[in-house]
N, C-alpha and C positions, 0 to 999 in steps of 0.2 A: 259375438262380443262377449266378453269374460268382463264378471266385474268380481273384486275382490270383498267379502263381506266377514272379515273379522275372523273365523276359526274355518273358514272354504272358502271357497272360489263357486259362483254362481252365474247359470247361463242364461243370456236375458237373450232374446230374440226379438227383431222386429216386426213389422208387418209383411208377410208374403203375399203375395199375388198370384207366383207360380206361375201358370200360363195366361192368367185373365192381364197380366199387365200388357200382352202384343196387343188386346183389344184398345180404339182407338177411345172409349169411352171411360177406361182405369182411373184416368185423372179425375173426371169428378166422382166417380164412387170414393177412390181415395180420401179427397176431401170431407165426402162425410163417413168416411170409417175412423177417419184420424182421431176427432175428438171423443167418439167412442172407444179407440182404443186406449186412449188417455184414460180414461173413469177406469176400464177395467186395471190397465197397470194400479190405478193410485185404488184400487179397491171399493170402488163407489159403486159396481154391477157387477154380477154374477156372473161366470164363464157362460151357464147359459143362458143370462137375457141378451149378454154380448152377441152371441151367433144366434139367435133369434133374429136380430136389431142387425147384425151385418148382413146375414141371407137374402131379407127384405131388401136392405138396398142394393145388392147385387145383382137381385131377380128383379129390382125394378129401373134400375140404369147403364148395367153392365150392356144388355145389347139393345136399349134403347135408339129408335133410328133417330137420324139425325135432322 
C-alpha cells in the first residue's frame, strides 16, 4: 500500500504473519497484536517494546493446545 505524503510517496505496511497465519491459533494472537500494532503506528511505543510485547504473545498463544 502506497500512501501519498506531500513531497514522496510512502510505504505503509500491514501486519504479516508469514507462515504463523496456517496456524489454527493466528486469529487470537492477531487480536491482541492488533491494538498494539495501533500504539506503534500512532507512535505511543517503541519498535522495541513492540516485539518484545508481540514475541510474548506469539510464544504464548501461537501453539497453545486447544
Amino acid at each position: 500500500m502506497f500512501e501519498s505524503s506531500g513531497a514522496g510517496v510512502r510505504r505503509l505496511s500491514g501486519q504479516s504473519g508469514s507462515g504463523m497465519l496456517r496456524y489454527g491459533n493466528w486469529p487470537e494472537v492477531q487480536r491482541e497484536l492488533t491494538p498494539l500494532y495501533k500504539e506503534l503506528q500512532e507512535n505511543k511505543m517503541s519498535v522495541g517494546e513492540y516485539g518484545g510485547r508481540a514475541t510474548e504473545i506469539i510464544d504464548r498463544l501461537l501453539l497453545k493446545k486447544a
